[in-house]
DRENTORKOL-3810 file (N, C-alpha, C; in nm, 4 decimals):
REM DRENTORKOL-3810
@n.u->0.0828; n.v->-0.1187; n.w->0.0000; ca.u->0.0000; ca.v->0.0000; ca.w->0.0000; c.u->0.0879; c.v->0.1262; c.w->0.0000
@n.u->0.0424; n.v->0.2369; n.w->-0.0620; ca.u->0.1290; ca.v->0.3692; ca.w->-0.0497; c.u->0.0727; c.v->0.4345; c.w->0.0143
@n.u->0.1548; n.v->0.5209; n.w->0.0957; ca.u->0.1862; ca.v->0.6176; ca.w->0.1791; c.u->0.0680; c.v->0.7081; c.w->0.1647
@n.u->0.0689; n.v->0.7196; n.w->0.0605; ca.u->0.0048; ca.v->0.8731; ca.w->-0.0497; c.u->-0.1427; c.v->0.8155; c.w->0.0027
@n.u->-0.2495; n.v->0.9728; n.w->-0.0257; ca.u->-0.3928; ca.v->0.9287; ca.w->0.0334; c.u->-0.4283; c.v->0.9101; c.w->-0.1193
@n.u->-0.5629; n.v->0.8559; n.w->-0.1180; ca.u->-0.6263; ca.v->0.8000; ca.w->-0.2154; c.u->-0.7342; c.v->0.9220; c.w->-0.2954
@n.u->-0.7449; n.v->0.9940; n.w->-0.2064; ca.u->-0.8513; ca.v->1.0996; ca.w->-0.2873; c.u->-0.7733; c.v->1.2147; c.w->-0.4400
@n.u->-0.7923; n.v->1.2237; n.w->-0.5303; ca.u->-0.7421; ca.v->1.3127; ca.w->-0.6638; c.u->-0.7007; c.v->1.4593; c.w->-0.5743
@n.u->-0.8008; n.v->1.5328; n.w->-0.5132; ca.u->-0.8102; ca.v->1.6605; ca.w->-0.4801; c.u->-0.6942; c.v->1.6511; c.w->-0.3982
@n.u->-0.6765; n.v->1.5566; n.w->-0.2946; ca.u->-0.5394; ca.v->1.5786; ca.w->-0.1945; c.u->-0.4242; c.v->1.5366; c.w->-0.2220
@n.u->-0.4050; n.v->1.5014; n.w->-0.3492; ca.u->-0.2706; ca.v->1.4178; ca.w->-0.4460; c.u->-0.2152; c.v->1.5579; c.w->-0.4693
@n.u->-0.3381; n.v->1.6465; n.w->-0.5576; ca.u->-0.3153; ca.v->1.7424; ca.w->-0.6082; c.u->-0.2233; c.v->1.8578; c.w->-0.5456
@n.u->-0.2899; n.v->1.8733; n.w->-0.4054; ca.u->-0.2526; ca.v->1.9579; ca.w->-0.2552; c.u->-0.1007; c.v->1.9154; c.w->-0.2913
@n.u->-0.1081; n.v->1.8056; n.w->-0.2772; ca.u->0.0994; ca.v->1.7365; ca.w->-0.2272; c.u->0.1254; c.v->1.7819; c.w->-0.3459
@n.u->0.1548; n.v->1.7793; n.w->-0.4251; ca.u->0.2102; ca.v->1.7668; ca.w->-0.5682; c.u->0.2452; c.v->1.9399; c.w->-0.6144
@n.u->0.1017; n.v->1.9996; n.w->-0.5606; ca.u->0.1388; ca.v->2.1290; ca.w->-0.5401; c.u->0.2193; c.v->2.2357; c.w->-0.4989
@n.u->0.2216; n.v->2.1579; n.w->-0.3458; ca.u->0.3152; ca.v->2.1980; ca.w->-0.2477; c.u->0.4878; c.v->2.1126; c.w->-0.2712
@n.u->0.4873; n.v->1.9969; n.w->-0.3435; ca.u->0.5825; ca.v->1.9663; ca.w->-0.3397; c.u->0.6454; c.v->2.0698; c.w->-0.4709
@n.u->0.5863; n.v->2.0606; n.w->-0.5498; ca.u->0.6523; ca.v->2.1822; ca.w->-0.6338; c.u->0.6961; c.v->2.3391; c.w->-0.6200
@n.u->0.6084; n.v->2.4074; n.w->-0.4834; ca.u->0.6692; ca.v->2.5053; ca.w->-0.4684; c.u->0.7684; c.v->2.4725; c.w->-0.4135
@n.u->0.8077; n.v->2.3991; n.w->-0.3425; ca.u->0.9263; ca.v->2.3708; ca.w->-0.2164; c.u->1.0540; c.v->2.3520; c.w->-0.3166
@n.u->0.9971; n.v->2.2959; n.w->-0.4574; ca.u->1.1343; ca.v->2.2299; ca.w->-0.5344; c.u->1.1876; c.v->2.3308; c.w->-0.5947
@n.u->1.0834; n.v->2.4671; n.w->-0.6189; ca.u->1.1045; ca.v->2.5975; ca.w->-0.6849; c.u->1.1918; c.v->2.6639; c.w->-0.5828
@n.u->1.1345; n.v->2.6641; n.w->-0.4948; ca.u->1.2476; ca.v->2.7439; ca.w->-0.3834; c.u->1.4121; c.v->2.6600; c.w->-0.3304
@n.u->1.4264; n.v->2.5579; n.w->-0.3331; ca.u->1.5349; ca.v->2.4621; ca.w->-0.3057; c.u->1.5827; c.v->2.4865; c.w->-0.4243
@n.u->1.5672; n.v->2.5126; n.w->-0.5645; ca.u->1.5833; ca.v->2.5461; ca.w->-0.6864; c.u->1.6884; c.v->2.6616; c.w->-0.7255
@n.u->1.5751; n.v->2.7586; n.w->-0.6497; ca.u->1.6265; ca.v->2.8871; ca.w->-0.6347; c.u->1.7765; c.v->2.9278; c.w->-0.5167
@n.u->1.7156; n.v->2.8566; n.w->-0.4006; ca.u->1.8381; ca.v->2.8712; ca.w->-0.3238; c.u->1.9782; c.v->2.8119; c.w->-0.4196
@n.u->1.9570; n.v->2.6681; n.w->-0.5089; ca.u->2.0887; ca.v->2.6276; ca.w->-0.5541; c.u->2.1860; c.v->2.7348; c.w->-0.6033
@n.u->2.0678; n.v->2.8078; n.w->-0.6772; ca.u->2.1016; ca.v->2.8986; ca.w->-0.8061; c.u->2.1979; c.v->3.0572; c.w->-0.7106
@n.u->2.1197; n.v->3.0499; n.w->-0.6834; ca.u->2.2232; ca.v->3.1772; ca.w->-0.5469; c.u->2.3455; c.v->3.1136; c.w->-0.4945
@n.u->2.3235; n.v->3.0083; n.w->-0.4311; ca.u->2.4514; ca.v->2.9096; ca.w->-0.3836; c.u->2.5399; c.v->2.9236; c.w->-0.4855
@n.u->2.5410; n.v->2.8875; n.w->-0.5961; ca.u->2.5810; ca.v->2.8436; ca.w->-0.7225; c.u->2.6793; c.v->3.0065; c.w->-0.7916
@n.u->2.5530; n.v->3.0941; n.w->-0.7723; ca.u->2.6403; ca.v->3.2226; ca.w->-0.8570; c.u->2.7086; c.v->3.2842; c.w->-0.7351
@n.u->2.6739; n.v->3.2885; n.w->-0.5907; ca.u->2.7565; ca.v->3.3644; ca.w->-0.5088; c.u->2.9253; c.v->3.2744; c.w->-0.4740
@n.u->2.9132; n.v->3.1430; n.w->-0.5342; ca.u->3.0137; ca.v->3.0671; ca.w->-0.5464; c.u->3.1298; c.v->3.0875; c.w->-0.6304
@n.u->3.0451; n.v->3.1543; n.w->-0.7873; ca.u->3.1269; ca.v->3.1398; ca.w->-0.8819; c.u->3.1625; c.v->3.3188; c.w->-0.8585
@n.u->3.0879; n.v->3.4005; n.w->-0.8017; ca.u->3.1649; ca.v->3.5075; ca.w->-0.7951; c.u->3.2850; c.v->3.5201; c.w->-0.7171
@n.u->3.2236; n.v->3.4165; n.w->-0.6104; ca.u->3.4304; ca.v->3.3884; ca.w->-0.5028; c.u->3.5171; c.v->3.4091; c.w->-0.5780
@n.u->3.4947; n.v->3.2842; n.w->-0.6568; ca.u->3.5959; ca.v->3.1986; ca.w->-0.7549; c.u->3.6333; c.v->3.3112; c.w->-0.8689
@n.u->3.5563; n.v->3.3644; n.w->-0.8881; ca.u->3.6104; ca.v->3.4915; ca.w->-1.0366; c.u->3.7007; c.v->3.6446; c.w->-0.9467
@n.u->3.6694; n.v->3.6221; n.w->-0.8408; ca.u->3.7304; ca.v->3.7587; ca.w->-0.7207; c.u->3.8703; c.v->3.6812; c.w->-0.7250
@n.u->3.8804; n.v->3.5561; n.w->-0.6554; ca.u->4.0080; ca.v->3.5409; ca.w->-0.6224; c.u->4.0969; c.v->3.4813; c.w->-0.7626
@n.u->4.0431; n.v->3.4820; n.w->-0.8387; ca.u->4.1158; ca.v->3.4892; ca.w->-0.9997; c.u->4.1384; c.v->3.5816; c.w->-1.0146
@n.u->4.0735; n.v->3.7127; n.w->-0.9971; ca.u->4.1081; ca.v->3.8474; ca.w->-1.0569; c.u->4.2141; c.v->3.9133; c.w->-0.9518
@n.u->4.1991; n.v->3.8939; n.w->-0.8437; ca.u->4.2932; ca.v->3.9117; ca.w->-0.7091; c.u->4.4697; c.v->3.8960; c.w->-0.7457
@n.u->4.5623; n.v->3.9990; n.w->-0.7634; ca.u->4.7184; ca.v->3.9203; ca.w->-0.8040; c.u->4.7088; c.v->3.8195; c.w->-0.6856
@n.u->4.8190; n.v->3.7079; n.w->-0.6491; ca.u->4.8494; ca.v->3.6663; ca.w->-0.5660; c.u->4.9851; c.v->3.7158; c.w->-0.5047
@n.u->4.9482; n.v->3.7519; n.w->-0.3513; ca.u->5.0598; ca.v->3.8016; ca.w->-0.3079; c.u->5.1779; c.v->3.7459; c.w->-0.2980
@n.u->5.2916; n.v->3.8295; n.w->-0.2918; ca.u->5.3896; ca.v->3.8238; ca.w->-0.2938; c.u->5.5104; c.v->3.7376; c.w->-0.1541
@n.u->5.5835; n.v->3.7117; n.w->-0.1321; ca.u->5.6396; ca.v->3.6772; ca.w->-0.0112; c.u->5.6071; c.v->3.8061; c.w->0.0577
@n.u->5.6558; n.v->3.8853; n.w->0.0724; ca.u->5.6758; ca.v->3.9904; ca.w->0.1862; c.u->5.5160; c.v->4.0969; c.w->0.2039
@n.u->5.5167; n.v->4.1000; n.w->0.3172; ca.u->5.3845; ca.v->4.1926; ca.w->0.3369; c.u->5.3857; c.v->4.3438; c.w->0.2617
@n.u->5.2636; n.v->4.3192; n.w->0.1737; ca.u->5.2351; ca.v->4.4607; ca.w->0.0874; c.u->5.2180; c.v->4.5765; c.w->0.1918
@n.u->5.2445; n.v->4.7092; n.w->0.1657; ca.u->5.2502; ca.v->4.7950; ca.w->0.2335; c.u->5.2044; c.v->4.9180; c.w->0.1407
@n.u->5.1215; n.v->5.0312; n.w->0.1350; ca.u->5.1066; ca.v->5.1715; ca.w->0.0394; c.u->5.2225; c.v->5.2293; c.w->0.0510
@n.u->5.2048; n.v->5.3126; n.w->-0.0673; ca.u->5.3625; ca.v->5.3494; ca.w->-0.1301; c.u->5.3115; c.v->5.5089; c.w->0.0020
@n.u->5.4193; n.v->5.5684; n.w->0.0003; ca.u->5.3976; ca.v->5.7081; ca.w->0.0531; c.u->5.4317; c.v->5.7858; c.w->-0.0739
@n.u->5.4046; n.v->5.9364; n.w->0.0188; ca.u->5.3891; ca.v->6.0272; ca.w->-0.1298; c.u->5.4759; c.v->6.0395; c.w->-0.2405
@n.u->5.6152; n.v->6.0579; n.w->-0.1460; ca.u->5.7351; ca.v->6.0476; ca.w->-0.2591; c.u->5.7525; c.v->5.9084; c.w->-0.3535
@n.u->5.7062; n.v->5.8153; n.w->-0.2960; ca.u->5.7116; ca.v->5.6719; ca.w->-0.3864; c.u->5.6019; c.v->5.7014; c.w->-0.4869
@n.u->5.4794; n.v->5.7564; n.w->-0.4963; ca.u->5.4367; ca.v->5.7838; ca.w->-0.5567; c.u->5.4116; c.v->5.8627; c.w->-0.6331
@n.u->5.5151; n.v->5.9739; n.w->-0.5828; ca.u->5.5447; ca.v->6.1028; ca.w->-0.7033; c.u->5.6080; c.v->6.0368; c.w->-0.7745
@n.u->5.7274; n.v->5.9660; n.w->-0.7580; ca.u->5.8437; ca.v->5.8973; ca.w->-0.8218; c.u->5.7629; c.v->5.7936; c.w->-0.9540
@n.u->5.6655; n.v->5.7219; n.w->-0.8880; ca.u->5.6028; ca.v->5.5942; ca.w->-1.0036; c.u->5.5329; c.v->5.6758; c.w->-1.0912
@n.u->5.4693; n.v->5.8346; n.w->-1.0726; ca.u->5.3961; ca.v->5.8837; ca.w->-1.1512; c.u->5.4803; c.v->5.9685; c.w->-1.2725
@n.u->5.6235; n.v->5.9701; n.w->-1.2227; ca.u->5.7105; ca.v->6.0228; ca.w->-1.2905; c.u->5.7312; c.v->5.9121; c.w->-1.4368
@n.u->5.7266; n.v->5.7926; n.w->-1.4066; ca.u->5.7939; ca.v->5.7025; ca.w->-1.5035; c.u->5.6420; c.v->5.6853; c.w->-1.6126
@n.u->5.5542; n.v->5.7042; n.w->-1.5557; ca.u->5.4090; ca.v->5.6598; ca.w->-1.6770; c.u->5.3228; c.v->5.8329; c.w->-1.6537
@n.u->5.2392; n.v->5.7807; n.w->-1.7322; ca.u->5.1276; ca.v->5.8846; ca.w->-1.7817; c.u->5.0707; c.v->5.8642; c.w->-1.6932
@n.u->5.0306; n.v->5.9879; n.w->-1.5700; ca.u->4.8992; ca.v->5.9607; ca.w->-1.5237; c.u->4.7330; c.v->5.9715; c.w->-1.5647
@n.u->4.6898; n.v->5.9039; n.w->-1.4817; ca.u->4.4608; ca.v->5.8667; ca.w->-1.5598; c.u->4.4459; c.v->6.0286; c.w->-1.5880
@n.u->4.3604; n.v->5.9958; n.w->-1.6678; ca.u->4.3405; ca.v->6.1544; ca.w->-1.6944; c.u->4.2104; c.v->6.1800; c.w->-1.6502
@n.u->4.1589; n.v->6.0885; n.w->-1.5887; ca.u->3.9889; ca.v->6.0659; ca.w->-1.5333; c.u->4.0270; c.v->6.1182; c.w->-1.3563
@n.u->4.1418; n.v->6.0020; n.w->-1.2875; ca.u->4.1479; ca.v->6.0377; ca.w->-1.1939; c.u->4.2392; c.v->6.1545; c.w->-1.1305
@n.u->4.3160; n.v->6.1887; n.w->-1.2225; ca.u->4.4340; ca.v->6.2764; ca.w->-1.1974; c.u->4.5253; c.v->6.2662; c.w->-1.0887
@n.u->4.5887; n.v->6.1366; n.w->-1.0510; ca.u->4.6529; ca.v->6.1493; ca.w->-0.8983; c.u->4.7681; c.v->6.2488; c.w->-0.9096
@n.u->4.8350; n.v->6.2753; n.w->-1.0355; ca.u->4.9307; ca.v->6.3741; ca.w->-1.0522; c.u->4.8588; c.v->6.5049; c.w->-0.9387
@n.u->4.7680; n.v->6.5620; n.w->-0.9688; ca.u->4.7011; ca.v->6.6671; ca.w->-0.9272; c.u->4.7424; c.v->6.6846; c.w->-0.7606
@n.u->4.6812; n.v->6.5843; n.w->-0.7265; ca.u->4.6559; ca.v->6.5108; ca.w->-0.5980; c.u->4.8349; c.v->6.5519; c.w->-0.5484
@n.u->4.8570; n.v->6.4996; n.w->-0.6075; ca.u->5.0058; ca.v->6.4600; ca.w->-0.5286; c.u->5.1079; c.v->6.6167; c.w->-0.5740
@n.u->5.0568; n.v->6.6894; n.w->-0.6009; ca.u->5.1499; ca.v->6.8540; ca.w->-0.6678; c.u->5.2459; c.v->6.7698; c.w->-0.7427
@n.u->5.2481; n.v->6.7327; n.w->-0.8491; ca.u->5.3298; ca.v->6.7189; ca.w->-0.9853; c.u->5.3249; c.v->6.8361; c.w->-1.0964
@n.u->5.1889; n.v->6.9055; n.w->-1.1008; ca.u->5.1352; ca.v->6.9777; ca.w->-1.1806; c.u->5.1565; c.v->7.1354; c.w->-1.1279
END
């Protein structure tokens, strides 16, 4: 004998309800799934560090690096830093 009741109308009920539940378990995968693969695309895009602990340049290290390239012309750190 099965579990399941015998009447059409209350098959229907389960079958109903089992489908929203599979929509939402569905949905959670799908979040699981893309907040996973965004980890995974962060720590790809991430350099991997180096032996020695990174540290910010100070101003003169960074007048100096702005000396050797073109600075953004969007952000202007030249500006920032009196080069100009």
């Amino acid at each position: 004998m099965s579990d399941l009741p015998a009447d059409l109308p209350c098959l229907h009920v389960l079958r109903t309800w089992h489908a929203m539940w599979l929509a939402r378990i569905d949905k959670a995968i799908a979040t699981a799934e893309q907040r996973e693969a965004e980890t995974r695309r962060g720590a790809e895009v991430r350099p991997p560090l180096a032996g020695a602990r990174v540290r910010p340049l100070d101003t003169e290290q960074a007048r100096q690096a702005l000396v050797d390239v073109e600075a953004c012309s969007m952000c202007r750190p030249d500006t920032d830093l009196g080069l100009l």
